[in-house]
C-alpha positions, -999 to 999 in steps of 0.1 A, spaced: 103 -171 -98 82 -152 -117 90 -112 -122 54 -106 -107 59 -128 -80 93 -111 -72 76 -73 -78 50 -93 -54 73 -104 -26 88 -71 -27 55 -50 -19 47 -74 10 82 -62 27 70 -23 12 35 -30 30 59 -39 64 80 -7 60 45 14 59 34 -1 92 71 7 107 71 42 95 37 49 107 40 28 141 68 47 153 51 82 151 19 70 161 38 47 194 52 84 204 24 108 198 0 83 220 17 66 243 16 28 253 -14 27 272 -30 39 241 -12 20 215 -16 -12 237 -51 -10 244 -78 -28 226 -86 3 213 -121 11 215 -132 45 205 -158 49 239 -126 37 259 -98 64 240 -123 87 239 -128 88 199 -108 69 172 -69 70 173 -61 81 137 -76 116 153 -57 117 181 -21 117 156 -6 140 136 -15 150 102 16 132 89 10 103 113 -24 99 102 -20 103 64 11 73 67 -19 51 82 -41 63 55 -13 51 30 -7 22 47 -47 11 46 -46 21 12 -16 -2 2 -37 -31 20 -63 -24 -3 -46 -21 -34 -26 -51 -26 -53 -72 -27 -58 -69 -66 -21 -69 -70 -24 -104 -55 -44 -118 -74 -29 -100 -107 5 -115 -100 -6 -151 -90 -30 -150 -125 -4 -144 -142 17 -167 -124 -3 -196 -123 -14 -193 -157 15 -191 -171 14 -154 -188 42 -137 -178 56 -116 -202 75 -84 -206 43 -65 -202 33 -80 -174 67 -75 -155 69 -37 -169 31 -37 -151 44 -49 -120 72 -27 -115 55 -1 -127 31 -9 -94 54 -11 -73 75 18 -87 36 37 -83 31 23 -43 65 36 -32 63 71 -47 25 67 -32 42 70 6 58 105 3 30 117 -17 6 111 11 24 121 36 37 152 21 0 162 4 12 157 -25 -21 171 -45 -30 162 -71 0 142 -76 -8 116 -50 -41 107 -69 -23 102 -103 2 78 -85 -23 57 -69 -43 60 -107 -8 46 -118 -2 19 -96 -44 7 -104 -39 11 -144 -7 -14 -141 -29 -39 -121 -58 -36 -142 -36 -39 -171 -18 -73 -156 -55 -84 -152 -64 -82 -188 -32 -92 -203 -44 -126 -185 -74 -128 -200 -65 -120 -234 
């Protein structure tokens, strides 16, 4: 396996380690009939992430956020993958992601300003770099 695919692998279980550290909080600040509710706003009476705590609701802000950006990483590791490209570069790039999504966590939750915003800038640069190391 590919160092990209392994960096890959290894942000999927990161991605599951968000939703545990923000579903715990979020279970015990609301409750179960909240939590296990389809969840509409007119029903709870507004949308959950306002009824958490700041912490709570930055680690589901972090956690959407790693969705997001784990989209391109996907497709930046398979590229490279499937192409055939992987080089030193490329793994340094996809460390350097993951390195960039896991210092993202305590940034967030923390407030971590403007730090967090660098990290996430970090993590984007090392994707967008894996992208055009394939295409080169």
């Amino acid at each position: 396996m590919t160092p990209e695919l392994t960096v890959l692998a290894l942000a999927g279980l990161l991605q599951i380690g968000q939703f545990v550290l923000m579903a715990v909080p979020a279970n015990l600040e609301l409750g179960p009939a909240k939590t296990l509710s389809p969840r509409d706003r007119d029903r709870l009476g507004g949308d959950m992430i306002d009824m958490v705590s700041t912490r709570t609701a930055r680690l589901i802000r972090a956690m959407n956020n790693h969705f997001e950006a784990l989209i391109l990483f996907t497709i930046a590791a398979v590229v490279i993958h499937l192409s055939g490209q992987s080089t030193a570069f490329t793994a340094a790039c996809a460390w350097t992601y993951l390195a960039a999504r896991v210092l993202y966590v305590p940034a967030y939750a923390f407030g971590w300003t403007p730090w967090r915003s660098y990290i996430w800038f970090i993590g984007l640069l090392a994707t967008l770099s894996m992208l055009a190391a394939a295409l080169i």
